[in-house]
GUGUMI-394471 format. One record per residue (C-alpha): residue in three letters; y, z, x; residue number from 1. Coordinates in pm, whole numbers, padded with zeros to 5 digits. Each point is the difference from the previous one (the first is absolute). Layout:
BEGIN
@aa:ALA&c2:Y&c3:Z&c1:X&i:NUM .
...
This chain:
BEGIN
@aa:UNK&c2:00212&c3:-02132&c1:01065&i:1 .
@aa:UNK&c2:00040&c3:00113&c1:00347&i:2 .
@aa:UNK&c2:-00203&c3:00334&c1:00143&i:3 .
@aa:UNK&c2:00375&c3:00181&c1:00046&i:4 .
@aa:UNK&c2:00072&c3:-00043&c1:-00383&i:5 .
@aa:UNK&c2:-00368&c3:00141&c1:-00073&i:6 .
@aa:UNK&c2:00104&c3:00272&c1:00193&i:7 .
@aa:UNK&c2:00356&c3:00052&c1:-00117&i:8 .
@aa:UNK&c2:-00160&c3:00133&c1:-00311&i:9 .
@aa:UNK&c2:-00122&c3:00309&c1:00108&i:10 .
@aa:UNK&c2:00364&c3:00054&c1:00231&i:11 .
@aa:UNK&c2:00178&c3:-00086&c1:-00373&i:12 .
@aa:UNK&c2:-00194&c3:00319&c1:-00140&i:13 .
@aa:UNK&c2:00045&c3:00197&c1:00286&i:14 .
@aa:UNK&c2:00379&c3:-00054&c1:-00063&i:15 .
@aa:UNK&c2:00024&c3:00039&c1:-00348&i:16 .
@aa:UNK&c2:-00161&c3:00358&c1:00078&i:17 .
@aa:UNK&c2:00242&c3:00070&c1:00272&i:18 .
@aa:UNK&c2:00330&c3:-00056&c1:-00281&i:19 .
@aa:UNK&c2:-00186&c3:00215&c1:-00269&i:20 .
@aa:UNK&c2:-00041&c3:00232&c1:00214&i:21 .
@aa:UNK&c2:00426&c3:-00017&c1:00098&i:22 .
@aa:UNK&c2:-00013&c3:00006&c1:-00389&i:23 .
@aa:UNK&c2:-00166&c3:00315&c1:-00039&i:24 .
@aa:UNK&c2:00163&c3:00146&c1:00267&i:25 .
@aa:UNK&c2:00339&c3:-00091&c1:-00183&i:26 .
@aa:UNK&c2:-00099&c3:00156&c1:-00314&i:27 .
@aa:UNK&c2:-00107&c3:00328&c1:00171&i:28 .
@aa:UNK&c2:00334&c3:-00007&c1:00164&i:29 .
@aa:UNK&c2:00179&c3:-00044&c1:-00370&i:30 .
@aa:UNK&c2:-00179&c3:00306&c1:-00133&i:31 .
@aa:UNK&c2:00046&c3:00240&c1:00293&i:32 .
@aa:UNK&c2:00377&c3:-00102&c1:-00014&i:33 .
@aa:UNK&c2:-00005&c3:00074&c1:-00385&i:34 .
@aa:UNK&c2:-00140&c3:00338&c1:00054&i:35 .
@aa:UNK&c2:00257&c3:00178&c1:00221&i:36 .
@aa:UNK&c2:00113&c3:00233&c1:-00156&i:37 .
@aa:UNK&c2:00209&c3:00273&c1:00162&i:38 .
@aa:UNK&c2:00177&c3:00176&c1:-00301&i:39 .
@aa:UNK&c2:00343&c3:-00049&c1:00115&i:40 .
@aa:UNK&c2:00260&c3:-00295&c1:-00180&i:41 .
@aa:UNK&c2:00020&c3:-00323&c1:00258&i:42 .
@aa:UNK&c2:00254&c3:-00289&c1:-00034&i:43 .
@aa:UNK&c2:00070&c3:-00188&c1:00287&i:44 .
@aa:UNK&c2:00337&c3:-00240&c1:-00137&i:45 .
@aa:UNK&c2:00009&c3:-00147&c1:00351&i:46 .
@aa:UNK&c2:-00381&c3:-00173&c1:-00075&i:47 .
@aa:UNK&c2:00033&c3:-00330&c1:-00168&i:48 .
@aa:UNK&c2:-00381&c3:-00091&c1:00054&i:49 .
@aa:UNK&c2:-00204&c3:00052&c1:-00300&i:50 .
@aa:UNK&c2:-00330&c3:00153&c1:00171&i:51 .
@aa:UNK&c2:-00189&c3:-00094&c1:-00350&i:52 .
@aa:UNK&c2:00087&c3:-00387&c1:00042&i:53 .
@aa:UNK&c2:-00064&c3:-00022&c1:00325&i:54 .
@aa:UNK&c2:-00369&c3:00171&c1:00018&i:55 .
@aa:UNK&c2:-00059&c3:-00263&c1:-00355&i:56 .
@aa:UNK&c2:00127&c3:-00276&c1:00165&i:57 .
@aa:UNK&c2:-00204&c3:00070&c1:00321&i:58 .
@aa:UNK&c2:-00289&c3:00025&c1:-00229&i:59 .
@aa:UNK&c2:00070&c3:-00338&c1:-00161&i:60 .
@aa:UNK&c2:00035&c3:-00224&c1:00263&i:61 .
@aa:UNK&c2:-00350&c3:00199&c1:00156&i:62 .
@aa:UNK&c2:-00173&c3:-00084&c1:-00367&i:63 .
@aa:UNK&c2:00186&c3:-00385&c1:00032&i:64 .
@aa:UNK&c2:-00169&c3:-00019&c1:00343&i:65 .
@aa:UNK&c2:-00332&c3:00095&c1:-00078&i:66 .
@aa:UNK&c2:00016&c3:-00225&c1:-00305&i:67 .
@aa:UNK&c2:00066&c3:-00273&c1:00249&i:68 .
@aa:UNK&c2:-00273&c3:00073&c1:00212&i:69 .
@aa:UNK&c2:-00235&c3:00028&c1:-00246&i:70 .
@aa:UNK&c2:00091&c3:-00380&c1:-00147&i:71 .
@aa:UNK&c2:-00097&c3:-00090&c1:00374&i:72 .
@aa:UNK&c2:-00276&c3:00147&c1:00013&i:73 .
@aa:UNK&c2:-00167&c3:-00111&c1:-00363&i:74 .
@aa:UNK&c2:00122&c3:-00354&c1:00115&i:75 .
@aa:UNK&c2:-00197&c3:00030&c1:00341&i:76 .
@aa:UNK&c2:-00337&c3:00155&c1:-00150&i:77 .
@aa:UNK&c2:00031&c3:-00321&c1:-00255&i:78 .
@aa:UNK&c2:00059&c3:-00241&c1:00300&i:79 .
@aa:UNK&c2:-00320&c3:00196&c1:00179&i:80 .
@aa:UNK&c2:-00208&c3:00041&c1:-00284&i:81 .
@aa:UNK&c2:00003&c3:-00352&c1:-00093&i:82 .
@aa:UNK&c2:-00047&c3:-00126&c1:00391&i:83 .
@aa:UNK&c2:-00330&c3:00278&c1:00027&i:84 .
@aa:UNK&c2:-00139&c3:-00191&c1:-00246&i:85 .
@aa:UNK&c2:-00025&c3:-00330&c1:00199&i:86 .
@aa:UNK&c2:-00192&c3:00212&c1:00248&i:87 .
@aa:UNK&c2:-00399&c3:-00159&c1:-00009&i:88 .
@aa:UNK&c2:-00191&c3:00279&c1:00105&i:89 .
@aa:UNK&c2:-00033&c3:00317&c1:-00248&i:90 .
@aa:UNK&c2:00041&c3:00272&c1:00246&i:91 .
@aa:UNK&c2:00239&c3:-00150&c1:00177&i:92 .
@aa:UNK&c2:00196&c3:-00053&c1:-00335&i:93 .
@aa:UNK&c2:-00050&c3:00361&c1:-00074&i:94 .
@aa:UNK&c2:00102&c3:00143&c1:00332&i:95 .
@aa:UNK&c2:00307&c3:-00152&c1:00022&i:96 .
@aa:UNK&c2:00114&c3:00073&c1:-00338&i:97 .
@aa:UNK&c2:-00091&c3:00377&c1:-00002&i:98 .
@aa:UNK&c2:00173&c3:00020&c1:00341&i:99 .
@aa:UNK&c2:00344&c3:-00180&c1:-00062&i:100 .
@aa:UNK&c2:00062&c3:-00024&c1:-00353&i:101 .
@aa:UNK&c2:-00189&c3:00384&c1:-00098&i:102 .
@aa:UNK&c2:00087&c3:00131&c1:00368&i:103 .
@aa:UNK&c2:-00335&c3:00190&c1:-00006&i:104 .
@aa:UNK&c2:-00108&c3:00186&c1:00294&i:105 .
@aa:UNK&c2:-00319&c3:-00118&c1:00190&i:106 .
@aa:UNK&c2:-00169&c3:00328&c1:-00127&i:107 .
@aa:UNK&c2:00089&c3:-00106&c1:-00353&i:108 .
@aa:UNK&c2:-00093&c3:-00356&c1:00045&i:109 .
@aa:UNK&c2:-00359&c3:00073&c1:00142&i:110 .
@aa:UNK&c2:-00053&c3:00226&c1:-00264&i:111 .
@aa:UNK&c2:00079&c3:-00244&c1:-00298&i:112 .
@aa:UNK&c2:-00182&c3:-00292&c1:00188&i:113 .
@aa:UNK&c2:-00288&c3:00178&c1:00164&i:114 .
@aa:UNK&c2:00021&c3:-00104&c1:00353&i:115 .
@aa:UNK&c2:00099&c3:00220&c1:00370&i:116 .
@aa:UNK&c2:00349&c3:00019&c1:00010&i:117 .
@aa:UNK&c2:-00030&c3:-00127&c1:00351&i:118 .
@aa:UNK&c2:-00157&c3:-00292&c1:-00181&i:119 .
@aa:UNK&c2:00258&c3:-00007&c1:-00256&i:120 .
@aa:UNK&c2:00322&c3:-00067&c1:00236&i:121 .
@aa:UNK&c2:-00197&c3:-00196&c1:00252&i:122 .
@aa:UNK&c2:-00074&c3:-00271&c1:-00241&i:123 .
@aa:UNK&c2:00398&c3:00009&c1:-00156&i:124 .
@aa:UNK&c2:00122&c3:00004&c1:00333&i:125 .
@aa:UNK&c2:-00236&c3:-00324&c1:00136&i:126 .
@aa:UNK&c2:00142&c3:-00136&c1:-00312&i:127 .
@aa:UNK&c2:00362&c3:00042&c1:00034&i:128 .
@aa:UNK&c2:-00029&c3:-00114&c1:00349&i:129 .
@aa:UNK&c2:-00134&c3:-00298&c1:-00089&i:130 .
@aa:UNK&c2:00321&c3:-00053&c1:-00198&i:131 .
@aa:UNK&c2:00190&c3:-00036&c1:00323&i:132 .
@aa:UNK&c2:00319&c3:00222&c1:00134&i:133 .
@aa:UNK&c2:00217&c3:00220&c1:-00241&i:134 .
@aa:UNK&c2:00212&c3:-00272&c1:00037&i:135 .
@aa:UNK&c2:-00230&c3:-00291&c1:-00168&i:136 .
């Protein structure tokens, strides 16, 4: 386990996020379309795009996407989870874990833990140095 795939969790999340929200945004989209109404008839022959299929198959391969990304992800908190607990010291074990695998803020770490924050991402940040370059 390397410090970048520690890390890569909480950029995983971040991106799952980012295509639910496209998701949502896709959906809201479907519903204002479906609520034009303008009380006159409309048939456009000329149109041979069904507006219907393409807004549900936009949506699917969004859903497919985040399905994907979400496999990754549950695959890398596995791969982290079980390489946190080869870490020796406690704290240590704990920082890391509620950093990359919960993606807990400092303010929500020193609160569970009981520690500064400053004290908090000092001691992950010593640590994951000590790891070596993101590239290690």
């Amino acid at each position: 386990m390397t410090r970048k795939n520690l890390e890569q969790i909480f950029f995983l999340r971040k991106e799952i996020r980012m295509w639910e929200e496209e998701l949502e945004n896709i959906h809201e989209m479907a519903q204002a379309r479906s609520k034009r109404i303008t009380g006159m008839p409309f048939a456009n022959t000329n149109e041979k795009k069904d507006p219907v299929a393409e807004v549900a198959m936009k949506a699917y391969e969004v859903e497919v996407k985040i399905l994907e990304l979400k496999k990754t992800l549950e695959s890398q908190r596995l791969g982290a989870i079980n390489w946190i607990s080869e870490i020796e010291d406690p704290l240590t074990r704990t920082l890391v874990k509620y950093r990359c695998v919960d993606n807990l803020s400092w303010d929500e770490i020193s609160n569970r833990i009981g520690y500064e924050r400053t004290t908090c991402s000092k001691k992950y940040k010593e640590y994951m140095d000590s790891l070596g370059g993101m590239n290690e």
